[in-house]
VOVO-306661 format. One line per 2 residues: number of its first residue (from 0); for each residue x negated, y negated, z negated of N, C-alpha, C, O. Coordinates in steps of 0.05 Angstrom, whole numbers, always signed. Layout:
! VOVO-306661
NUM = X,Y,Z,X,Y,Z,X,Y,Z,X,Y,Z  ...;
***
This chain:
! VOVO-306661
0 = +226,-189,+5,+216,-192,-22,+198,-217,-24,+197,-230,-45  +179,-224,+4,+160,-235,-8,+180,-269,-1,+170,-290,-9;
2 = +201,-270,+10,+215,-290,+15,+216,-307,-13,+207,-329,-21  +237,-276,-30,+251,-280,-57,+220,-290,-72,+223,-305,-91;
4 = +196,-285,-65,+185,-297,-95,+177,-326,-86,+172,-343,-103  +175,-330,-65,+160,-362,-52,+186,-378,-61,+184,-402,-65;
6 = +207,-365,-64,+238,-385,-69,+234,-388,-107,+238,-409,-118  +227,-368,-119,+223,-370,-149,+212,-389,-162,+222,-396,-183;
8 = +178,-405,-151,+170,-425,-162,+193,-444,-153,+210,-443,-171  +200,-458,-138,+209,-473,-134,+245,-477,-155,+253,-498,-165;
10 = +258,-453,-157,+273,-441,-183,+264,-454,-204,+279,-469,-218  +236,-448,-210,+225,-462,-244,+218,-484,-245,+215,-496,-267;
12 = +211,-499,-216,+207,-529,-215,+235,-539,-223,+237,-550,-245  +258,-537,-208,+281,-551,-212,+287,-543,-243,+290,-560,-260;
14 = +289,-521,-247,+294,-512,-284,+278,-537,-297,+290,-551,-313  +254,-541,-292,+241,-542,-310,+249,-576,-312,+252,-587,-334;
16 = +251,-594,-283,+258,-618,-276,+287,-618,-292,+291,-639,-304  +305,-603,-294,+328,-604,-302,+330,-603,-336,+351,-608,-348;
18 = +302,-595,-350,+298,-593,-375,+293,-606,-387,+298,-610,-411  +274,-621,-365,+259,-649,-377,+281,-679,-374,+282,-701,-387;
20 = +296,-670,-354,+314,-693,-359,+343,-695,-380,+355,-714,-389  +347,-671,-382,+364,-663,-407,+352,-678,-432,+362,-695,-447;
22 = +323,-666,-430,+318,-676,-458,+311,-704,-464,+315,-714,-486  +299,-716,-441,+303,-749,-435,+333,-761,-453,+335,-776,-473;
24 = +353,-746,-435,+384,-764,-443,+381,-751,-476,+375,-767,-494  +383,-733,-479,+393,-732,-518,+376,-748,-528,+387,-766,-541;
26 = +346,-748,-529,+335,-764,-547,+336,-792,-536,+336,-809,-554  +338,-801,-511,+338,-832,-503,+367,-837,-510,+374,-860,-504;
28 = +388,-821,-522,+411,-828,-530,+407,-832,-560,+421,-850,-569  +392,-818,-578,+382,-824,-606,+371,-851,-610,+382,-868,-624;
30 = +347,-855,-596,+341,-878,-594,+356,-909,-592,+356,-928,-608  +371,-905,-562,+397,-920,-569,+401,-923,-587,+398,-944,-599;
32 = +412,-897,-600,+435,-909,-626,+415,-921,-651,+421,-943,-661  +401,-912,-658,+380,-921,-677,+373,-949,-674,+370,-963,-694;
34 = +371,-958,-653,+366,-979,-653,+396,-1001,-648,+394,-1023,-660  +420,-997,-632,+436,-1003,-635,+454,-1004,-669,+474,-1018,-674;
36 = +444,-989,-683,+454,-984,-713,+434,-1006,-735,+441,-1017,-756  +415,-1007,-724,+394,-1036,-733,+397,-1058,-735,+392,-1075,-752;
38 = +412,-1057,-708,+412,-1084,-704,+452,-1089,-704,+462,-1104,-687  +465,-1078,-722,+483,-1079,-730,+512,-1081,-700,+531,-1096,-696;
40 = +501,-1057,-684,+512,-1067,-669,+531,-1040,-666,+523,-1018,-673  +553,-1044,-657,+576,-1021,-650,+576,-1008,-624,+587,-1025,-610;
42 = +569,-982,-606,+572,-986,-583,+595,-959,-581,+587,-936,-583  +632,-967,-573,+647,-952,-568,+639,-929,-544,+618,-925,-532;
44 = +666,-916,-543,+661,-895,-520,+667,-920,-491,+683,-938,-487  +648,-909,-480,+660,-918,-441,+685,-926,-437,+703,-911,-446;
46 = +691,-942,-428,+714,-955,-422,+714,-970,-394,+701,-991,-392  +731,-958,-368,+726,-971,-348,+726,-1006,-345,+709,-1020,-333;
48 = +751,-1015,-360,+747,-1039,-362,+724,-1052,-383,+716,-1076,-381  +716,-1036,-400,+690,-1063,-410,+706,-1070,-440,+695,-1085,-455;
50 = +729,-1058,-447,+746,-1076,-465,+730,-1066,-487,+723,-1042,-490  +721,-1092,-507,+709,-1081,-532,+673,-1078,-530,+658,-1076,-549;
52 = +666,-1079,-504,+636,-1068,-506,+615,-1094,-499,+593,-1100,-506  +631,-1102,-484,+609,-1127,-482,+627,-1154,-447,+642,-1151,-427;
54 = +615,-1172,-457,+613,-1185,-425,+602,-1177,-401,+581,-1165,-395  +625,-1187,-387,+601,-1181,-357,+580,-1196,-353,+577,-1220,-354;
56 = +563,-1175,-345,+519,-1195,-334,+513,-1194,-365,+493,-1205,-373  +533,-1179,-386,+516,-1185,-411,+516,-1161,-429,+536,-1155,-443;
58 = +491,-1147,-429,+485,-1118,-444,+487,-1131,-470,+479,-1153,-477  +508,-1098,-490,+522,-1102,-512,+495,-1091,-529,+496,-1094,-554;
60 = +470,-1079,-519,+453,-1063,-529,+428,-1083,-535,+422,-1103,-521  +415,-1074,-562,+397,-1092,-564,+372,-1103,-543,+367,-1087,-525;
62 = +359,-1122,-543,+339,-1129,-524,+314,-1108,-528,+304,-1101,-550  +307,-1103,-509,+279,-1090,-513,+281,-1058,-508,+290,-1049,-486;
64 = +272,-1039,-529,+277,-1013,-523,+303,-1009,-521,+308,-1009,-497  +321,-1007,-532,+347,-997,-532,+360,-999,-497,+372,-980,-486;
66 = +355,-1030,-482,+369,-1036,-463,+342,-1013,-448,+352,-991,-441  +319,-1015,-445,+307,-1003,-420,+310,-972,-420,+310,-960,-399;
68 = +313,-958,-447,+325,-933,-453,+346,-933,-444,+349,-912,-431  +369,-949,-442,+391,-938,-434,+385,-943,-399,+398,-927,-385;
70 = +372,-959,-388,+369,-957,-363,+363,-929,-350,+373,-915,-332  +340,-927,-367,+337,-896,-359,+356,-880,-355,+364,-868,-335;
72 = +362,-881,-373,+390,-859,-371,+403,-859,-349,+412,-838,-340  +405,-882,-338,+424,-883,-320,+407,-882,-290,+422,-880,-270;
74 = +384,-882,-285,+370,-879,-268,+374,-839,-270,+384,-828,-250  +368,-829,-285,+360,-799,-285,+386,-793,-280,+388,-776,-262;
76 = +413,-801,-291,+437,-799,-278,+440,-804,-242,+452,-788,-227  +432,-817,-238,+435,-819,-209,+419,-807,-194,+425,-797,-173;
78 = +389,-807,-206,+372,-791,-177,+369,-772,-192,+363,-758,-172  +366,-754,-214,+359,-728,-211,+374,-707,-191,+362,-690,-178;
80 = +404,-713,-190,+418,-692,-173,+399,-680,-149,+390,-657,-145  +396,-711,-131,+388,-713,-113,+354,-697,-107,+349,-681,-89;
82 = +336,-708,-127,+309,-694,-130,+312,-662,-138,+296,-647,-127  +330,-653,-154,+334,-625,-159,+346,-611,-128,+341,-588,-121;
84 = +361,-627,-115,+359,-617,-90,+344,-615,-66,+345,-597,-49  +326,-640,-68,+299,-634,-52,+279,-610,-66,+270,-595,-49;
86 = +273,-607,-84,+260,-591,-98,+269,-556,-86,+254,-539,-77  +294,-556,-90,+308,-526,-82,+304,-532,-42,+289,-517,-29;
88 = +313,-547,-33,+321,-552,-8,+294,-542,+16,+290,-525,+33  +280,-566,+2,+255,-575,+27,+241,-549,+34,+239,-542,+58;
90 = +231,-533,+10,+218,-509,+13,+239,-489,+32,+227,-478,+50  +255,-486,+31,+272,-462,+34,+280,-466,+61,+290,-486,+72;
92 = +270,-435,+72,+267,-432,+103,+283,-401,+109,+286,-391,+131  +293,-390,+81,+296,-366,+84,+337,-361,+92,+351,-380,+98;
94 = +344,-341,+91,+369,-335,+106,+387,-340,+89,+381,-349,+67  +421,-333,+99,+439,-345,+82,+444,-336,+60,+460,-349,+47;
96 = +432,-310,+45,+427,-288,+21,+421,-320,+4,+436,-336,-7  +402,-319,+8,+376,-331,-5,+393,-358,-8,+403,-364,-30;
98 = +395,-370,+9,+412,-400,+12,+435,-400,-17,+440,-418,-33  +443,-376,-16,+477,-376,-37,+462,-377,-61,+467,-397,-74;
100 = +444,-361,-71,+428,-360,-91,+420,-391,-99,+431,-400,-119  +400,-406,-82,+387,-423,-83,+408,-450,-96,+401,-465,-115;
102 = +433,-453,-82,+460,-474,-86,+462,-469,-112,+456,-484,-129  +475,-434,-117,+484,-429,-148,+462,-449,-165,+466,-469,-179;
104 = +435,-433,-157,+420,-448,-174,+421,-481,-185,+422,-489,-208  +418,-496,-158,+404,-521,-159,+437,-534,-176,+434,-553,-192;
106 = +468,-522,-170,+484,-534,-176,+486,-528,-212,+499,-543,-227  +471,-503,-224,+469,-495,-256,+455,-521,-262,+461,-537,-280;
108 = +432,-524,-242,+413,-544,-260,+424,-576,-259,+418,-592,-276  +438,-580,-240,+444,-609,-244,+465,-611,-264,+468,-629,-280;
110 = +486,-583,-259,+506,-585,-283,+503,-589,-310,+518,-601,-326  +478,-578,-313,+467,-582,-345,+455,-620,-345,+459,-633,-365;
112 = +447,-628,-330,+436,-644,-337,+464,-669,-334,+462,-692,-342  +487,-657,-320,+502,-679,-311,+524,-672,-330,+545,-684,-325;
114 = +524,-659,-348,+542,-652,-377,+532,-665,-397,+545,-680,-412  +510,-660,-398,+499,-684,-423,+494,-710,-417,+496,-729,-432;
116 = +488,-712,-398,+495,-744,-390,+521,-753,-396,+522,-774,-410  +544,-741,-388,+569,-745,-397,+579,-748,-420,+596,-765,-424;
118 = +565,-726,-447,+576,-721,-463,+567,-736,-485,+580,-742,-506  +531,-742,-474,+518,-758,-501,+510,-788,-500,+509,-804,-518;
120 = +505,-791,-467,+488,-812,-463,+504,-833,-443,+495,-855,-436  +530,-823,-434,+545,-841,-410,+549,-857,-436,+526,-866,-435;
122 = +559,-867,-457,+563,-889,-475,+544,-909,-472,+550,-933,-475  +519,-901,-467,+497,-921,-471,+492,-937,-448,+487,-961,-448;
124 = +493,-917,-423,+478,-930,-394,+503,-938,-380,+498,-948,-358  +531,-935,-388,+540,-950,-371,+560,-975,-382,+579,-985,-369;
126 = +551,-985,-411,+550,-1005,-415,+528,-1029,-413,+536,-1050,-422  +508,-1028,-404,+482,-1037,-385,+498,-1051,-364,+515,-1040,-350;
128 = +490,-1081,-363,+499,-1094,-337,+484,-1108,-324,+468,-1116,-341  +478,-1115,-308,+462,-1137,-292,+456,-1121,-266,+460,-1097,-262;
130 = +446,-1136,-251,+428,-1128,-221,+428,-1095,-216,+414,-1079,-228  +443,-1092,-200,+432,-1049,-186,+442,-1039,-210,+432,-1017,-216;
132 = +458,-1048,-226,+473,-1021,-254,+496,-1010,-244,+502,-987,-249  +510,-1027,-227,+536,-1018,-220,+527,-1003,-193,+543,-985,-190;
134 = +504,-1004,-166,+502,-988,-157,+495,-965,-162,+498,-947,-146  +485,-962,-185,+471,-937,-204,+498,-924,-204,+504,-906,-188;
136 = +517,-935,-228,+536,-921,-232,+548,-908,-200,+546,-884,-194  +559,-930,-183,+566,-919,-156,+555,-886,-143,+569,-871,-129;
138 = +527,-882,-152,+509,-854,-147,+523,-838,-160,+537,-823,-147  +522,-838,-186,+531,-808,-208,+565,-819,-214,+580,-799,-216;
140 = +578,-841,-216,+603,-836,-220,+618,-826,-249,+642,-823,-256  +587,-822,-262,+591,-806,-286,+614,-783,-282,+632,-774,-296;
142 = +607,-779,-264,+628,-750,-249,+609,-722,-255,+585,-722,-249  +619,-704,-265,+598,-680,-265,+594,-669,-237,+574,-665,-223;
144 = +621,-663,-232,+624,-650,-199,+616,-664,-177,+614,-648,-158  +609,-685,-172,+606,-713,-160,+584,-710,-153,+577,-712,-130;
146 = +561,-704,-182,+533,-705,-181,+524,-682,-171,+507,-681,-153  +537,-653,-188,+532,-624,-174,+536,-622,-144,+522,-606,-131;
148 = +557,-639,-133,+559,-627,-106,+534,-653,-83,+527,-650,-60  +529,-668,-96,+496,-678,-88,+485,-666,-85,+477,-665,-61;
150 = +473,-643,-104,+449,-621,-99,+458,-611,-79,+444,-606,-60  +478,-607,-80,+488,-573,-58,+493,-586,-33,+499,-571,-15;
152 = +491,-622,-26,+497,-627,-4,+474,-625,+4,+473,-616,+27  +443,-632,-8,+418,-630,-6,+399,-616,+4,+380,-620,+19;
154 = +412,-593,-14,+398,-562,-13,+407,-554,+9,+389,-553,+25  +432,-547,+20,+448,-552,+53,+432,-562,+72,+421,-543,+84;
156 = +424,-583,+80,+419,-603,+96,+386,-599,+95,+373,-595,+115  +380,-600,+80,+346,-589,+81,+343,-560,+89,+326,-554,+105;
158 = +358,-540,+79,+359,-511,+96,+362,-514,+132,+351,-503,+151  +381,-533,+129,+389,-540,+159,+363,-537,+176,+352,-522,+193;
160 = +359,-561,+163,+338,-581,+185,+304,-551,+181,+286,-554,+198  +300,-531,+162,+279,-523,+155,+290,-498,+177,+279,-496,+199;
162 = +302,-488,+174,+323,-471,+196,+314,-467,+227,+306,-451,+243  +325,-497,+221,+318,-501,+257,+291,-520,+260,+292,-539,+276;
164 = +271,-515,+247,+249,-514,+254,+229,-530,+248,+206,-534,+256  +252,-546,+220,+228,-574,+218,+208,-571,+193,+210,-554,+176;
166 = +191,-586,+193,+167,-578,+172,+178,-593,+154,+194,-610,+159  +165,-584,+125,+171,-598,+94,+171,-629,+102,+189,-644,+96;
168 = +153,-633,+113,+146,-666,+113,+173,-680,+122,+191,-687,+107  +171,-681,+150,+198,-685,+165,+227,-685,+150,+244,-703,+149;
170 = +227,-660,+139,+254,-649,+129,+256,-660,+102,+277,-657,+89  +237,-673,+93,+241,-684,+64,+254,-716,+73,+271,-731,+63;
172 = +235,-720,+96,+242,-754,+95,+269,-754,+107,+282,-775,+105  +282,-733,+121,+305,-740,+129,+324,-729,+112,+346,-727,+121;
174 = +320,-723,+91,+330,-709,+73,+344,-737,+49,+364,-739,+35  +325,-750,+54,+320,-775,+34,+330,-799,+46,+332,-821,+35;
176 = +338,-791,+71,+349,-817,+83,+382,-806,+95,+395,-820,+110  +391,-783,+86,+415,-771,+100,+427,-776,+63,+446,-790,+61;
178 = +419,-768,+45,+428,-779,+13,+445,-801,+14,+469,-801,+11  +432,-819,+17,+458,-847,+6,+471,-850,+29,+491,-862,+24;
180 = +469,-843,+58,+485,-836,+76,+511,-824,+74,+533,-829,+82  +497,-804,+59,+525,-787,+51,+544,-795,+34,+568,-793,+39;
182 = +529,-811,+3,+541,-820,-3,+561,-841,-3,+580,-842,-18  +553,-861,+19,+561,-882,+36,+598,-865,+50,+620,-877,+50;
184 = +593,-831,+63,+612,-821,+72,+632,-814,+55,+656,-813,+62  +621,-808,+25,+633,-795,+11,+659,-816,-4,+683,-810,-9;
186 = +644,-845,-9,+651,-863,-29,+685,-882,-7,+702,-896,-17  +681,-871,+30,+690,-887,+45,+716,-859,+46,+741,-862,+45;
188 = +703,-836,+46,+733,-810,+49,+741,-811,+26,+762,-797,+26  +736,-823,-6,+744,-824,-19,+771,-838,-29,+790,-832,-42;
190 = +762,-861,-14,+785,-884,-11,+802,-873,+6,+826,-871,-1  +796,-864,+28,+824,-851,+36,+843,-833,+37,+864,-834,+49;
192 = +828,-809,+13,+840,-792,+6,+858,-803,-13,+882,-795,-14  +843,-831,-37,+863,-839,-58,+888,-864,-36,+909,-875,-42;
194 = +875,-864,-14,+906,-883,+0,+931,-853,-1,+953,-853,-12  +920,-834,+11,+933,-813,+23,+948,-812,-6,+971,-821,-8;
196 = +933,-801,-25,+955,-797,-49,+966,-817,-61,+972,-814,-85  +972,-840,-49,+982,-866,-62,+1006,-865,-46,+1027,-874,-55;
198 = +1005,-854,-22,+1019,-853,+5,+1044,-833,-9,+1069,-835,-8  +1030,-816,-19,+1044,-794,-23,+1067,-788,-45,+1086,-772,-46;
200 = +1055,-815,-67,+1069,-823,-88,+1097,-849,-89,+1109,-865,-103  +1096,-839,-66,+1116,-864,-54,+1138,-846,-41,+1157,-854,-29;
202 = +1131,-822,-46,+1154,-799,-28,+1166,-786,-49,+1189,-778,-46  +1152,-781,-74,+1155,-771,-96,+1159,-772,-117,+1136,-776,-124;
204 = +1177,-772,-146,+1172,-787,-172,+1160,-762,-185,+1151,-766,-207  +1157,-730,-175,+1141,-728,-192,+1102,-729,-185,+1085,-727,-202;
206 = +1098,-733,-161,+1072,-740,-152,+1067,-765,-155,+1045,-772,-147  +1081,-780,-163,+1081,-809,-173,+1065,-815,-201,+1044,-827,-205;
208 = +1084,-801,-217,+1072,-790,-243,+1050,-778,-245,+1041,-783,-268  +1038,-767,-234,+1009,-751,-228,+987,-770,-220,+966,-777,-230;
210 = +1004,-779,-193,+969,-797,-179,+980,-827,-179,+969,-842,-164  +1004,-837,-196,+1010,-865,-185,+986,-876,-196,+972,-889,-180;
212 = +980,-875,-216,+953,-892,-225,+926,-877,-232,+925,-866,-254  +907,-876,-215,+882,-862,-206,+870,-872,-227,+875,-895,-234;
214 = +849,-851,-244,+844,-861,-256,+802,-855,-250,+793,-839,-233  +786,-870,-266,+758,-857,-257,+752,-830,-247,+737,-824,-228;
216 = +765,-815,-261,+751,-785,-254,+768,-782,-225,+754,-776,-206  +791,-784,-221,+803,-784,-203,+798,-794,-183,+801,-780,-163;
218 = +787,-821,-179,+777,-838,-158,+743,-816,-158,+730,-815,-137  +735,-805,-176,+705,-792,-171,+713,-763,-152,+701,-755,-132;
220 = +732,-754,-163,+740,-731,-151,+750,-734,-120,+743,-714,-107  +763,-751,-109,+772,-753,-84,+741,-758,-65,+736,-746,-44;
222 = +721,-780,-80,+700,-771,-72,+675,-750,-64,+658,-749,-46  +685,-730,-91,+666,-704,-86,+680,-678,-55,+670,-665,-37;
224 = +712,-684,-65,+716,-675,-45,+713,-681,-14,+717,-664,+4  +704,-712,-9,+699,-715,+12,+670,-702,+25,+666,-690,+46;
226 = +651,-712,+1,+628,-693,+5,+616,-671,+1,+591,-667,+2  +636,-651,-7,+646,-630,+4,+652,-623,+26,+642,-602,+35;
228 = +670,-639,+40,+665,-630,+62,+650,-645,+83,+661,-647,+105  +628,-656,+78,+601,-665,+88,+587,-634,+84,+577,-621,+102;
230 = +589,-624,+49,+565,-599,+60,+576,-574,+72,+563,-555,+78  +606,-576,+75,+614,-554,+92,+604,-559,+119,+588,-542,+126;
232 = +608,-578,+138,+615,-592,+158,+574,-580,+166,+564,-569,+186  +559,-591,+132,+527,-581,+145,+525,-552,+144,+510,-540,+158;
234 = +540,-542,+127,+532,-506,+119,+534,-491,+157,+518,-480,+173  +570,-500,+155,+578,-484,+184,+566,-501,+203,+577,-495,+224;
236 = +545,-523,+210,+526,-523,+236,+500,-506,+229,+491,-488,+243  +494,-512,+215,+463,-492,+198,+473,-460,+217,+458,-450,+233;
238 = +496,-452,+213,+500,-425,+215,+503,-419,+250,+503,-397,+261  +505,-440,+260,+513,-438,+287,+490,-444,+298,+485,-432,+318;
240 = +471,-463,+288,+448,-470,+289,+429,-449,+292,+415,-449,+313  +426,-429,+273,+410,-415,+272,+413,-386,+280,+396,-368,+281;
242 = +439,-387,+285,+447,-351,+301,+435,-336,+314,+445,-314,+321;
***
């Protein structure tokens, strides 16, 4: 019992981190538009190629608030996953009960925050170009699943390491340095899963029709599944780990 309540604050931290960044994207997406609507400007839906929205190195969004608002956006898109999983992760020392709970959780809270990013505010932040925008994008993918399975690779990998014996401190910094690691694994099995199904579309006309031409979510998805099985690969050592 007294496990389950030391795991609960940490529950309303990520809720609460997941609330505040929700409400970040809807209103920093109002803003946007208010001020993009001022200044007589049009900004379409997302479009991988750019067609219609602006040049490249050159934001379609007005100068000033509108562009650093939409930055945001796209900052809270990429690291909240990640912080909502340190948040659930670092603390948590308790058994695999507790662990399933803790994932459900941290993956509700990123989902919410990585739906409305999608649904209200990906228009704004990922027409933003210049310097570290496109590695931004590279983080979230504007993938929902992409971003959810960040937390859960997090929350994983910090149970690990708290498991077998390491303190918050420790387990946070390697926590923080195994992240873009992963993602580094995820973005490289990604590519090869989309060779594999390119491979595959060469055997087939009707898998041809399906995966001949990958499209964003598709190229996001070959990636989640890779790091997927990054947090399988950490779940089943954690368990062998700790027997």
């Amino acid at each position: 019992m007294g496990r389950a309540v030391a795991v609960r604050p940490c529950v309303i931290g990520a809720a609460a981190l997941s609330a505040a960044a929700t409400a970040f994207l809807v209103i920093g997406a109002r803003v946007v538009q208010r001020q993009a609507d001022a200044h007589g400007i049009v900004v379409g839906a997302y479009a991988p190629d750019r067609t219609g929205l602006c040049e490249h190195h050159v934001s379609c969004l007005p100068a000033g608030t509108a562009t650093t608002v939409a930055q945001g956006l796209a900052l809270v898109a990429a690291f909240v996953p990640v912080l909502v999983g340190l948040v659930l992760g670092v603390p948590l020392t308790a058994r695999r009960t507790v662990l399933a709970r803790t994932l459900a959780a941290g993956a509700v809270c990123t989902a919410v925050v990585a739906v409305t990013f999608r649904l209200v505010a990906a228009r704004y932040a990922l027409v933003v170009d210049g310097p570290g925008h496109g590695l931004l994008r590279e983080l979230h993918k504007n993938s929902v699943t992409f971003m959810v399975m960040q937390t859960v690779f997090v929350i994983a990998l910090a149970h690990l390491l708290r498991r077998a014996g390491s303190r918050a401190l420790p387990t946070l910094a390697v926590s923080v340095v195994a992240w873009p690691a992963a993602i580094v694994v995820a973005q490289v099995g990604g590519l090869l899963l989309g060779m594999l199904a390119y491979l595959l579309t060469s055997w087939s006309d009707g898998l041809s029709a399906m995966l001949g031409t990958q499209t964003e979510d598709e190229t996001a998805a070959f990636a989640t599944l890779a790091l997927a099985g990054c947090t399988a690969v950490t779940v089943i050592t954690g368990r062998r780990t700790t027997r």
